[in-house]
C-alpha positions as a printed Julia matrix, in Angstrom:
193×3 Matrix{Float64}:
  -3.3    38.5   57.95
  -1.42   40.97  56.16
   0.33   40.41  52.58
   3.22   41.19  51.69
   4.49   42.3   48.44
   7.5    42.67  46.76
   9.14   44.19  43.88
  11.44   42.8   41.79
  14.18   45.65  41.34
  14.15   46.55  37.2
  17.97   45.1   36.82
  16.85   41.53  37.97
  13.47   41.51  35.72
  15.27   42.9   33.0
  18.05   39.86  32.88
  15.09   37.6   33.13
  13.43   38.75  29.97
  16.67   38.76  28.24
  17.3    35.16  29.63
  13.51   34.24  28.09
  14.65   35.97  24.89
  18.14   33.86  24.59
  16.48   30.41  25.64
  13.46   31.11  22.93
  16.02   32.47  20.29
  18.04   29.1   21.31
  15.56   26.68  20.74
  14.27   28.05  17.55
  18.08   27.76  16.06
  18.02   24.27  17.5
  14.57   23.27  16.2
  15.86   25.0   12.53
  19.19   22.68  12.99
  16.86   19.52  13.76
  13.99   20.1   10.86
  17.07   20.29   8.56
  18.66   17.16   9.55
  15.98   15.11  10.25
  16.07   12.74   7.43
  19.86   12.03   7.57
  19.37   11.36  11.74
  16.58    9.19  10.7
  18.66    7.71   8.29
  21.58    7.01  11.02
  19.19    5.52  13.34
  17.98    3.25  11.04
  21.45    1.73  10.09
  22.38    1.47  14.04
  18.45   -0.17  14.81
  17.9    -2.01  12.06
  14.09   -0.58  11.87
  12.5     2.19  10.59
   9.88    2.83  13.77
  12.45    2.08  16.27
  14.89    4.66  14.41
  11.77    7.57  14.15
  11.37    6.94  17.64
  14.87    7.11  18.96
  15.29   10.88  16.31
  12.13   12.41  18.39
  13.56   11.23  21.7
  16.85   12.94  20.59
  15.07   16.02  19.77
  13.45   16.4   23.09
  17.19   15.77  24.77
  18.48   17.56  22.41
  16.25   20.93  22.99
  16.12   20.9   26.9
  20.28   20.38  26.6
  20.45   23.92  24.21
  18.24   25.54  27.04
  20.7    24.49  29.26
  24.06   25.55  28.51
  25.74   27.02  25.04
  26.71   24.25  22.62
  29.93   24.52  20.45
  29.02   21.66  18.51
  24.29   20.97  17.88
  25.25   19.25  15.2
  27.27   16.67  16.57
  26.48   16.74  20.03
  22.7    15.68  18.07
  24.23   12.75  16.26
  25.67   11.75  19.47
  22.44   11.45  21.17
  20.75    9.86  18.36
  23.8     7.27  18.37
  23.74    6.72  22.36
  19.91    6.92  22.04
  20.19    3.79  19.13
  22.35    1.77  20.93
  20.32    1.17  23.9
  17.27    1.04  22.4
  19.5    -2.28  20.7
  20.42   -3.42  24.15
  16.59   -3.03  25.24
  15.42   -4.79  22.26
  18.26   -7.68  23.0
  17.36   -8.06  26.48
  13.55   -8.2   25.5
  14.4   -11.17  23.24
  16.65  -12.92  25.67
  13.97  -12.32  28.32
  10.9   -13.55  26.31
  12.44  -15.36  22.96
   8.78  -15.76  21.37
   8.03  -14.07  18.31
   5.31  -11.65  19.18
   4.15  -11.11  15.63
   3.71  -14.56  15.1
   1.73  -15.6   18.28
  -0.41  -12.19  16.93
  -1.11  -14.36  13.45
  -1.74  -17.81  15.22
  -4.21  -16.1   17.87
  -7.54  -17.87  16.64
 -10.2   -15.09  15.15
 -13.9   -14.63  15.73
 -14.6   -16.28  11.9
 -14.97  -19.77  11.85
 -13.0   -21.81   9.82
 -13.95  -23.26   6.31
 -14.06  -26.66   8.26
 -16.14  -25.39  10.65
 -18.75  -23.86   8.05
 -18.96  -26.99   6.27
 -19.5   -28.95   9.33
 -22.27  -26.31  10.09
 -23.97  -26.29   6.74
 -23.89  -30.25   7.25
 -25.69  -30.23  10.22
 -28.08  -27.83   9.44
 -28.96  -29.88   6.77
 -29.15  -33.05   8.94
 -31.62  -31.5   11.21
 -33.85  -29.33   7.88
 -34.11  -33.66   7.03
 -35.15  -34.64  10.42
 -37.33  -31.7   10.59
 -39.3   -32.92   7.44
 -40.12  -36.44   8.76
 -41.68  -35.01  11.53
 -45.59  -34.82  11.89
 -46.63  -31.46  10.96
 -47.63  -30.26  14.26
 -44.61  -32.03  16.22
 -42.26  -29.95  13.49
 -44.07  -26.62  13.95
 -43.5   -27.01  17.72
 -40.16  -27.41  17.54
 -39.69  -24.3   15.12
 -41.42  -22.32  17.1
 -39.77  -22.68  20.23
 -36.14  -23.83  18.83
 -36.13  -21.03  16.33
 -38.76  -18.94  17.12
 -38.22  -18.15  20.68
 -41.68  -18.89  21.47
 -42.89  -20.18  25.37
 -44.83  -23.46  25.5
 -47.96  -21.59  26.57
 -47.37  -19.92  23.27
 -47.13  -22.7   21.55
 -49.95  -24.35  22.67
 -52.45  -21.32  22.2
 -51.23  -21.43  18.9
 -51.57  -25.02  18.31
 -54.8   -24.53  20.02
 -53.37  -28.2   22.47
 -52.61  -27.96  26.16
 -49.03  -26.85  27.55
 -48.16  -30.38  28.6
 -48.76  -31.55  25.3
 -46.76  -28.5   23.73
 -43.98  -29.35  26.24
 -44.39  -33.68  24.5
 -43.91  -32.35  21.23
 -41.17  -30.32  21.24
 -39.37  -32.96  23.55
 -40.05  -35.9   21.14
 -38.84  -33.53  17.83
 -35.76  -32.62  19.9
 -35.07  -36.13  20.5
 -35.8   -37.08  16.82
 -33.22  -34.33  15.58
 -30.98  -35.47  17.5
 -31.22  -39.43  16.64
 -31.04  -38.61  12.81
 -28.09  -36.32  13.69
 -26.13  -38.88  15.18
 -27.44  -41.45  12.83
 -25.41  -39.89  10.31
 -22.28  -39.83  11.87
């Protein structure tokens, strides 16, 4: 396999560079006519959306139009060939905006708001702090080694084997003591209700 190269002939690479040169020279003019007249386009989208983010996006979408358009051709008028594109830019975003309500008429923001959080509710805390004090109650009337059973293996985490060589009983008795404080807890709990 043989390669083949070829030579560009000096007139050709020549009027490229000087093509690079005029597009680079034409977008820094452009990007020197947008910086200055930011603001004010920013300013015009706003009136024409109605909303500041919507009108800072539609000015840097008009910017990006707006440069590959002066790479393009020659413009006689940035200026207002840039207003133009912020204006046509504005408009639809209004029409996509409409057609989003009309699709989906819901307020977004306030379905955000409702959306329950991960806190509980005051109601819920005092309902919480109730029981727990229901069950600290039933917990004290308990004989001391039916209550300790049921601490250590409601709130402890501990296995009935555990619990009984801790108690120093067997683990069917372990297993009858933490059954009949469960079921204790449980009666004074809905006893109060």
């Amino acid at each position: 396999m043989q390669l083949e190269i070829r030579y560009a002939p000096a007139r050709l690479v020549e009027r490229q560079g000087q093509e690079a040169s005029r597009i680079v020279s034409q977008e820094g003019a452009a990007l020197k006519l947008f910086q200055s007249h930011r603001a004010s386009l920013v300013d015009y989208a706003r009136t024409i959306t109605g909303n500041e983010s919507a009108a800072e996006d539609v000015v840097q979408d008009a910017w990006l139009r707006f440069r590959n358009a002066c790479n393009a051709v020659t413009l006689r008028e940035p200026l207002h060939y840039l207003y133009r594109i912020v204006r046509n830019l504005a408009v639809d975003e209004n029409r996509r905006t409409a057609l989003e309500v009309s699709r989906c008429p819901v307020d977004v923001e306030a379905i955000t708001h409702s959306i329950a959080s991960d806190a509980p509710s005051p109601e819920d805390i005092a309902i919480a702090r109730n029981e727990l004090r229901l069950v600290r109650a039933a917990l004290g009337e308990l004989p001391e080694r039916t209550r300790i059973a049921v601490e250590m293996h409601r709130f402890g985490g501990h296995t009935l084997a555990q619990i009984a060589g801790s108690l120093g009983i067997s683990v069917g008795l372990a297993h009858t003591l933490v059954a009949d404080g469960i079921k204790h807890c449980h009666y004074r709990r809905k006893r109060s209700k």
